[in-house]
N, C-alpha and C positions, 0 to 999 in steps of 0.2 A: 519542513515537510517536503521531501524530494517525490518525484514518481517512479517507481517501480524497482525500488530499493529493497532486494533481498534483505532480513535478520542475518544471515551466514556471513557476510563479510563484515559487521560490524563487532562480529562474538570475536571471546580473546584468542591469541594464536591463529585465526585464520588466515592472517598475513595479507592483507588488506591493508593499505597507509591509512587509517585514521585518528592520528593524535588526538584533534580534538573533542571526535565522535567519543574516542576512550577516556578522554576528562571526562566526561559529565558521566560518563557510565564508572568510574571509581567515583565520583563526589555526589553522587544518588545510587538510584534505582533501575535497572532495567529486568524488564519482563520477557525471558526467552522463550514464553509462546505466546508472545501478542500476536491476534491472527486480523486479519482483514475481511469483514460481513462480506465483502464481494471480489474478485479480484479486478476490478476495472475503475477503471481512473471516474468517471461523471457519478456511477452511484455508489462506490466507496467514502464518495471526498462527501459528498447529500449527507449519507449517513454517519460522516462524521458531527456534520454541524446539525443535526435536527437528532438524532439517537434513535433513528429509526432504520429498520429494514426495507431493501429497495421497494419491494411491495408494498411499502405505504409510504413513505416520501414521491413516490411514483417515477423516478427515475432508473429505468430499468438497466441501460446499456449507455454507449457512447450519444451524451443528445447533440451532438452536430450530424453525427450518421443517420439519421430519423427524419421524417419529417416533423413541422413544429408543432404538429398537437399529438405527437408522441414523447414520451420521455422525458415529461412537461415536472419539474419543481413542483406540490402539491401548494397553493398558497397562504393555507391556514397553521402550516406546521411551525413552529416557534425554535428558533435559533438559539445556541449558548452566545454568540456574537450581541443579539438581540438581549439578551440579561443579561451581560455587562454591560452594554451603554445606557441601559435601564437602571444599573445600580450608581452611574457615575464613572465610568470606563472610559477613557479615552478608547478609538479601536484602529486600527489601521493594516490593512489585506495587503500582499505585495507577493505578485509575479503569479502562476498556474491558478486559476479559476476552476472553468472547465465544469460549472455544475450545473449551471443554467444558462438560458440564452442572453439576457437580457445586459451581462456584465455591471448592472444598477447595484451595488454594494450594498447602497444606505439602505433600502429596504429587509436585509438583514442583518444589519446591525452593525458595520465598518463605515466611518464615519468618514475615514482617508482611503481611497479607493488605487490603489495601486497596481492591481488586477492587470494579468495580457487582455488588450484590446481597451482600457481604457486611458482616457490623453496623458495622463503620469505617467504610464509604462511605453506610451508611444514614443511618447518625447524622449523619454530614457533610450530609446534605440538608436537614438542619435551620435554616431563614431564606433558604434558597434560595426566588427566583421561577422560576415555569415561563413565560415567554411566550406560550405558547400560549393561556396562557389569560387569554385577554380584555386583553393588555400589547401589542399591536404598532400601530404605525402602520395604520391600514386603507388609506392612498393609497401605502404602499409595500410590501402585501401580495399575494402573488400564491397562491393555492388553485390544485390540479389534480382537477376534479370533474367530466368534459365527460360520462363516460357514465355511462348507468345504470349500479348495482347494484357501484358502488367506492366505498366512503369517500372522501370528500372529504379531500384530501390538502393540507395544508401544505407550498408549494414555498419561497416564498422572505420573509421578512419582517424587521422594523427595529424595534426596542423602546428605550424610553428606559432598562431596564434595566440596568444597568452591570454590568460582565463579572464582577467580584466575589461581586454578590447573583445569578449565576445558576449553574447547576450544571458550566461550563465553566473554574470556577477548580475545582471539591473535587480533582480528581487533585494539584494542583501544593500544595493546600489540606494535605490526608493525605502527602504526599510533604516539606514543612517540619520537621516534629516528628522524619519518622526521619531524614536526613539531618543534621538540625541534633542529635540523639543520638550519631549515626554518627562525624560530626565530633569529639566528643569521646573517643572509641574510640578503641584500638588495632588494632582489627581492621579487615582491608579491606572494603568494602560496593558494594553493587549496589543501584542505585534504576530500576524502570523505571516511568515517570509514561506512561499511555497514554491516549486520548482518543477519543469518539467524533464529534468535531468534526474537518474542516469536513465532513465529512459528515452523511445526514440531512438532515432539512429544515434551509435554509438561515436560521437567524435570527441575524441579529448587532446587538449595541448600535452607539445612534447615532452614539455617539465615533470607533468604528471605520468605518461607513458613509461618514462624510464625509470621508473618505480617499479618496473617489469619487467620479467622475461619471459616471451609467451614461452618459450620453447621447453621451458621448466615448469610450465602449469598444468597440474592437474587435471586432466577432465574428470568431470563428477561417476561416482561408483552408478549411477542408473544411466549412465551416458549411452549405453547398449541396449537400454529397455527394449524387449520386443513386445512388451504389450498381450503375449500370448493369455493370460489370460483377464487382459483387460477391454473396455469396449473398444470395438473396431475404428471409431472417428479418432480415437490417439492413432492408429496404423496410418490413418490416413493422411490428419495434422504432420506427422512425422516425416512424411514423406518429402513434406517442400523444402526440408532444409538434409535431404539425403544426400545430395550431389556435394557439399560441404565437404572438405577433409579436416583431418584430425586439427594440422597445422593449423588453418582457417575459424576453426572453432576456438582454437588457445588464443589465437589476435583478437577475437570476438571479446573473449574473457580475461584479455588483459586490456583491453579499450575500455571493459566494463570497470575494472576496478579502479581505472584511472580516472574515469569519470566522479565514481563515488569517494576518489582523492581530493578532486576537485569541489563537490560537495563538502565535504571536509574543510576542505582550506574558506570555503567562504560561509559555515559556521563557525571559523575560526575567529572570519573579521566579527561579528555578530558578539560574541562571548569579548574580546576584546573591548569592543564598544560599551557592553554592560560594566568592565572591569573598571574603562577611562572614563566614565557618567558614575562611577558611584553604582551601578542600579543591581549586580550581578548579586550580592547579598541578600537582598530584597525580592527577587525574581524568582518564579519558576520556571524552567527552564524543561522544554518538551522536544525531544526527538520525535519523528515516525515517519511513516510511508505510506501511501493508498493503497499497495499492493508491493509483489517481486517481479520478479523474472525471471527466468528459465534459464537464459544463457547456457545453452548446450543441457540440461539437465533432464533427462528423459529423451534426450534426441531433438528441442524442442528448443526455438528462442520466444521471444515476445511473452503473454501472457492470455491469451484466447481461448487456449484448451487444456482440460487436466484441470483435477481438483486437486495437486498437490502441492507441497508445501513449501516449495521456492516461491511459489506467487501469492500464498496464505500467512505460511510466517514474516512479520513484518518487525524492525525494530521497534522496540519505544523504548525510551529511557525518560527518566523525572528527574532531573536534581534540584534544588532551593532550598530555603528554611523550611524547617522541619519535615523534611524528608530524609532520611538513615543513608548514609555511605558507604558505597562499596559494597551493595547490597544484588543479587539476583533473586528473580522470585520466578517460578514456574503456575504462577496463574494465567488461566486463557484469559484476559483480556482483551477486548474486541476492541478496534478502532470507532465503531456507536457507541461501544461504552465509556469513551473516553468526552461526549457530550456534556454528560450527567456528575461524570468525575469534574471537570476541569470546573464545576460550578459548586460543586464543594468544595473546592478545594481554595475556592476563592468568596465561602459566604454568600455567595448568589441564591437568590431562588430557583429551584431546578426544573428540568423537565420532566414529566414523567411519564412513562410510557413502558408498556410491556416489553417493548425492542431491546428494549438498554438497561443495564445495571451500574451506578457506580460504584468503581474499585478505589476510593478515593483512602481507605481504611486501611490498604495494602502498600498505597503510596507513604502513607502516613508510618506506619507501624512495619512494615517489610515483609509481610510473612502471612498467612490464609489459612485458615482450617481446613481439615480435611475435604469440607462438602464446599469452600468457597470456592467460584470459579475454577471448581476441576475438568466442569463440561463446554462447548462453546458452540455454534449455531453457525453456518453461513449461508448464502445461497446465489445462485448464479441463472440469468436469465438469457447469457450468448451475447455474442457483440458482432451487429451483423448478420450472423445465420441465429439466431432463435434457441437455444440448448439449455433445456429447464436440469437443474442441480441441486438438492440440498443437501450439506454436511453437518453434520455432528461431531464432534471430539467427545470423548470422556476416558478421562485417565489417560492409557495407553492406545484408546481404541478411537479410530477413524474409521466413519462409515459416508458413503460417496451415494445417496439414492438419485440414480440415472434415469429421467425421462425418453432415454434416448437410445439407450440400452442396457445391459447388467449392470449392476449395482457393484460398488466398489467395499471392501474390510480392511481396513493395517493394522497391524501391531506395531503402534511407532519404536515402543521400545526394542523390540527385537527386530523391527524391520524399519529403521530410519528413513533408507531411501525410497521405500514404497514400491518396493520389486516383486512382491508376492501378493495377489489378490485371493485372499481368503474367502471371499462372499460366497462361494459354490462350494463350499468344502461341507461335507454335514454336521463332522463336527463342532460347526462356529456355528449354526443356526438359530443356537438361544439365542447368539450373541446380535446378531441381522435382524433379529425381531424385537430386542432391545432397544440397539440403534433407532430401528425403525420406529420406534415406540416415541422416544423421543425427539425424534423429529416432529411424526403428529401434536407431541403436547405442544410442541413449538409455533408449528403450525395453525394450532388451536388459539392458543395464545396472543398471536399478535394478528389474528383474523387476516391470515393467507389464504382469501375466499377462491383463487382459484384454485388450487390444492386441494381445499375442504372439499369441493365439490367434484372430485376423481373418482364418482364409483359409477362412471359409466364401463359399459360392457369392456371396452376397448382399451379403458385406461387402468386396469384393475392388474398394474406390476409389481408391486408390493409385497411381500410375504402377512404384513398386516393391512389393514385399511384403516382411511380417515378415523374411524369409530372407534378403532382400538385404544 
């Protein structure tokens, strides 16, 4: 599970290096519109493990940015971590956490705690290089420092260090020893290796760099968005990465892809390991990401602003016994839905909750009826500045309802990049009120009591209400 790992480079042809990532997408299943309930690292990763939406796990935004009786882990909510060591599971967590303060494992059900911040991942730091410090190429280093009174920020940079001596192997580093113990076992086991690469500042070794060439990469077809008729905080998000040139943005995004090369090569060791233990036959085997990233796409790096779908669509792939080969399926599958999945798909007892659905039936069989997961839910509560969001998918159509200003429509099919904001047109109105409709049943649904209760005089933006 890396962090902020666009679906777009992992799809075929995008010319992206990753071998390994493309093994297990020929020998299973990958879902090219799995999207992410939130795009932020602390209550995406929540809602993976509990299959709920941020409004009820209670984790809203980033919880080290908060103070600590904000953004608090809800503590009655039930883990899929928590049914498997319940069913006989060995479990064991290794590298990016990030959901809660307390970095305490076992009380969700990881039994081997490998987590950043605690003494396994400490210890693990040990012979590790930081690049930052004073290792990178300076002619292929790019800083973000233009205004006063901001840290000078490391965007994008190239080191001769090798992926090994830096802190982007310890997750796959810690995750060796239990697996390779595991293997020897009679009991069943859960390893989740999670990473906070390719996100963050972009640094990657040189090995993986010249798998590139910025000066032949593409920038993205919305690379120009002016946002004219979208809300005005994209104009303004936009603005901090204007002073950028073209050049500058292609280093960006070939730092990025090298980065997710290097993801790559240490999912390589991981599948190796299953191969030389015996266990890869027997295993399933799970791609995915907490969210994307922008990388130049809308004008726009990181992942803070914009409901679109550089930071929504996210990879997943399945491959193991009895799951079909070489297979794509276009169901929205949500990263909470993958909670309720992962525990059918392993005879556990499930969780259950309005949040989440499992698509374990699609992993199994390849393919969805018509009304299966055609629709998909997310919503976003800001990181930092406060900016309420919910989205909807169905079919072709994305709607973006804005607390903050007008409301967002795509036609993905006709409009990929998400260049034309159809919400104001009159012709789409059934369709805005649709949308809208579904959101509230959603709403409804998983008792988003702040939402429910918007029919003050002042909050009445909506073309329907709560009650529709």
């Amino acid at each position: 599970m890396p962090d902020g790992m666009q679906a777009a480079p992992l799809s075929p042809r995008h010319g992206c290096v990753t071998p390994e990532f493309d093994r297990i997408g020929s020998t299973g299943i990958r879902f090219s519109r799995a999207y992410t309930p939130t795009p932020t690292c602390s209550p995406a990763r929540a809602s993976l493990m509990t299959g709920l939406l941020a409004h009820n796990h209670g984790v809203l935004q980033i919880e080290h940015c908060v103070d600590e009786d904000q953004s608090v882990l809800r503590p009655d909510n039930a883990h899929w971590a928590q049914r498997l060591s319940e069913a006989g599971y060995r479990t064991g967590y290794f590298g990016k956490w990030h959901i809660e303060r307390s970095v305490q494992l076992d009380r969700f059900g990881w039994s081997v705690n490998g987590a950043q911040g605690s003494d396994l991942y400490v210890q693990a730091t040990s012979g590790k290089v930081d690049p930052e410090d004073g290792h990178l190429d300076p002619q292929l280093t790019g800083y973000r420092s233009e205004r006063p009174g901001y840290r000078r920020l490391l965007h994008y940079g190239v080191t001769d260090i090798p992926v090994e001596k830096r802190s982007v192997s310890i997750p796959a580093d810690l995750a060796t020893p239990f697996i390779t113990a595991a293997a020897q076992s009679q009991e069943p086991w859960c390893c989740c290796v999670s990473y906070p690469m390719p996100n963050e500042a972009l640094i990657c070794s040189r090995g993986s760099f010249s798998h590139y060439d910025p000066a032949s990469l593409v920038l993205p077809d919305n690379f120009y968005d002016t946002f004219e008729s979208g809300p005005a905080l994209y104009r303004r998000a936009q603005e901090v990465w204007a002073d950028l040139s073209d050049s500058q943005w292609r280093m960006a995004m070939a730092c990025y892809y090298a980065r997710i090369t290097e993801m790559d090569s240490q999912f390589g060791r991981l599948l190796r390991l299953l191969e030389s233990t015996e266990q890869l036959d027997n295993t399933i085997v799970i791609v995915t990401s907490d969210h994307g990233r922008y990388v130049g796409s809308h004008g726009f790096d990181a992942h803070n602003f914009g409901a679109f779908e550089e930071i929504y669509n996210i990879p997943m792939f399945f491959s193991g016994p009895g799951i079909p080969k070489d297979v794509v399926t276009d169901a929205r599958g949500g990263l909470h839905d993958l909670c309720p999945t992962l525990l059918d798909l392993t005879d556990t007892p499930s969780i259950e909750t309005a949040d989440s659905t499992s698509f374990s039936t699609i992993v199994r069989n390849g393919f969805r009826s018509d009304d299966q997961f055609a629709t998909g839910y997310a919503e976003y509560h800001g990181t930092r500045y406060p900016t309420m969001q919910r989205i909807a998918w169905d079919g072709p159509w994305k709607f973006v309802f804005n607390g903050f200003d007008y409301d967002e429509l795509y036609n993905l099919d006709q409009d990929p990049s998400e260049m034309i904001n159809l919400a104001a047109r009159p012709e789409h109105a059934v369709t805005v009120d649709r949308m809208t409709r579904l959101i509230w049943n959603k709403i409804r649904e998983t008792g988003d009591r702040t939402l429910l209760e918007a029919h003050y005089y002042s909050m009445r933006f909506a073309t329907v209400g709560p009650g529709a």
